[in-house]
C-alpha positions as CSV (number, residue, x, y, z in Angstrom):
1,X,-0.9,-15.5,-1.3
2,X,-2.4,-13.6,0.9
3,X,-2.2,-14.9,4.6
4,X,-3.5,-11.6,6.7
5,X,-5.8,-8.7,6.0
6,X,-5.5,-5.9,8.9
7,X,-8.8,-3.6,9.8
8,X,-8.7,-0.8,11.7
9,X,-12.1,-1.7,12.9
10,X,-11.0,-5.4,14.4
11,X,-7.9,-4.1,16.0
12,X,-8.1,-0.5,16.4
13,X,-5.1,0.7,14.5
14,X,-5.2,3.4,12.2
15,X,-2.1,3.7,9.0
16,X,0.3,4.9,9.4
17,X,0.5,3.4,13.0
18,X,4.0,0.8,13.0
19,X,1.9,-1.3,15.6
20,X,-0.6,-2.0,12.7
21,X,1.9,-3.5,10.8
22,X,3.6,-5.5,13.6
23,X,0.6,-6.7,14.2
24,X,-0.6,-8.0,10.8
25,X,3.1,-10.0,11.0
26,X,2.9,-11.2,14.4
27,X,-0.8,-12.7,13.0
28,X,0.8,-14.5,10.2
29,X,3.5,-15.4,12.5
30,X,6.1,-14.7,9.8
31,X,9.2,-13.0,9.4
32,X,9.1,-9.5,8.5
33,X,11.6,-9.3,5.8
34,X,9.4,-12.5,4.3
35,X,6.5,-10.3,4.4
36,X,5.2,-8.3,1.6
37,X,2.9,-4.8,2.5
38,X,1.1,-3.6,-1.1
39,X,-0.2,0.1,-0.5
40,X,-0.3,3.3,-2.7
41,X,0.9,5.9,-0.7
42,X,4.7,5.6,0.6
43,X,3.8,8.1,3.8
44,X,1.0,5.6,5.1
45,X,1.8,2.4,3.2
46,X,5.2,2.1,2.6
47,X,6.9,3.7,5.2
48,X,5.6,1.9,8.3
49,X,5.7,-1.4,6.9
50,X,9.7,-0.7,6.3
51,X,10.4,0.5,9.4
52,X,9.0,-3.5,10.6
53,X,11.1,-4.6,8.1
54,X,8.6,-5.7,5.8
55,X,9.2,-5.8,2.3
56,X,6.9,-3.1,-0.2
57,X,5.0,-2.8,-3.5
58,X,4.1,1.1,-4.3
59,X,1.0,1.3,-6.6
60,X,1.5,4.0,-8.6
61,X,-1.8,4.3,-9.8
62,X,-1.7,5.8,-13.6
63,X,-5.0,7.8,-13.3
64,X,-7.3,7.8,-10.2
65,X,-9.9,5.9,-12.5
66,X,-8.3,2.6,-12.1
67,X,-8.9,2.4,-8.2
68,X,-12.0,1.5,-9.3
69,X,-13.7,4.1,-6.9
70,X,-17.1,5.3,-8.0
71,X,-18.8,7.4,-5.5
72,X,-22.6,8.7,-6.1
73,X,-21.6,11.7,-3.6
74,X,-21.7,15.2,-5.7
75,X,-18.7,16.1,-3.2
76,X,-16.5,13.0,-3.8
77,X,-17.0,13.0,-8.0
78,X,-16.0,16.7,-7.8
79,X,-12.7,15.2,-5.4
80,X,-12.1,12.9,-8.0
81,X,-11.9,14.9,-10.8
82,X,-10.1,17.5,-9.2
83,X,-7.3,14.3,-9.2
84,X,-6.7,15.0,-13.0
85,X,-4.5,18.2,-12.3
86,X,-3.5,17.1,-8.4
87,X,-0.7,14.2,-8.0
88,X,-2.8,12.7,-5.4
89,X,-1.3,9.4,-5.1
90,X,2.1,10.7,-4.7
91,X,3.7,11.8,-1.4
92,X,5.7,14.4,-0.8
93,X,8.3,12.1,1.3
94,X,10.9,11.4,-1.1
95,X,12.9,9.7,1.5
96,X,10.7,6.7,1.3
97,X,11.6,4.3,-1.6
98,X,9.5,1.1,-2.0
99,X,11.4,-2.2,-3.1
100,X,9.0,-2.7,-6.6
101,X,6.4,-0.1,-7.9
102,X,3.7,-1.4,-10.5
103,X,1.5,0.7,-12.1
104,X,-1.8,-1.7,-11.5
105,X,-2.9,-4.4,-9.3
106,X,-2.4,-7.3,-12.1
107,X,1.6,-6.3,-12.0
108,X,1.1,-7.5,-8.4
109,X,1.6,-10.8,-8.3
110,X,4.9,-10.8,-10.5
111,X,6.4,-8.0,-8.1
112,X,5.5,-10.2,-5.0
113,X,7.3,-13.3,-7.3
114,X,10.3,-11.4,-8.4
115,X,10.7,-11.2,-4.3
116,X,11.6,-14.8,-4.2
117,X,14.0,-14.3,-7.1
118,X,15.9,-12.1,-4.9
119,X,16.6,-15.0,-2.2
C-alpha cells in the first residue's frame, strides 16, 4: 500500500513544510485527494497534508508506550514518563480535523480501506 516514503534527509524538507507533502504526491504521481498521509500530530501531520488535498489518518496514540520508543538516554526516559500527566500527542489546533483517527497502527489498514468505501 504504501507507494512513497518522504525523508527530510533525501529531499530537505522538514514537517510541517506543504512542499514536503507535494512532493511525496508529485513522486507517486497521484492525485492528492487519492492520497492517504498517516501521522500523529494534526499541527505537523495532518494539517499540511490537507492543505494538498491529501486525505488523513490521526494516530491517537493511547499511551506514549505503544510508539514503541525505547531510548537508553537518562533524559529521554525521564521525557517519556513525564508523557503519563502531559497530552503529548495532542495539538492544541483544534481547527484541524483528520478524515479517520485510530487508536494504533493495526486500525490502519481498515481506515485507509474504509477510504475506498467512500468513493
Amino acid at each position: 500500500h504504501v507507494h512513497v516514503v518522504a525523508s527530510r534527509e533525501e529531499i530537505d524538507l522538514h514537517k510541517p513544510d506543504v512542499r514536503l507533502y507535494e512532493w511525496a504526491v508529485r513522486k507517486a504521481v497521484c492525485d492528492p485527494k487519492r492520497s492517504v498521509m498517516i501521522g500523529d500530530r494534526l499541527d505537523n501531520d495532518v494539517g499540511p497534508a490537507q492543505q494538498v488535498s491529501m486525505r488523513t489518518i490521526l494516530v491517537e496514540w493511547r499511551h506514549w508506550t505503544a510508539k514503541n520508543w525505547r531510548p537508553e538516554d537518562p533524559k529521554a526516559q525521564a521525557f517519556l514518563k513525564s508523557c503519563d500527566s502531559v497530552p503529548l500527542f495532542k495539538s492544541a489546533n483544534s481547527a484541524v480535523r483528520p478524515d479517520r483517527t485510530v487508536g494504533s497502527l493495526p486500525e490502519v489498514p481498515s481506515a485507509v480501506e474504509s477510504f475506498n468505501r467512500d468513493r
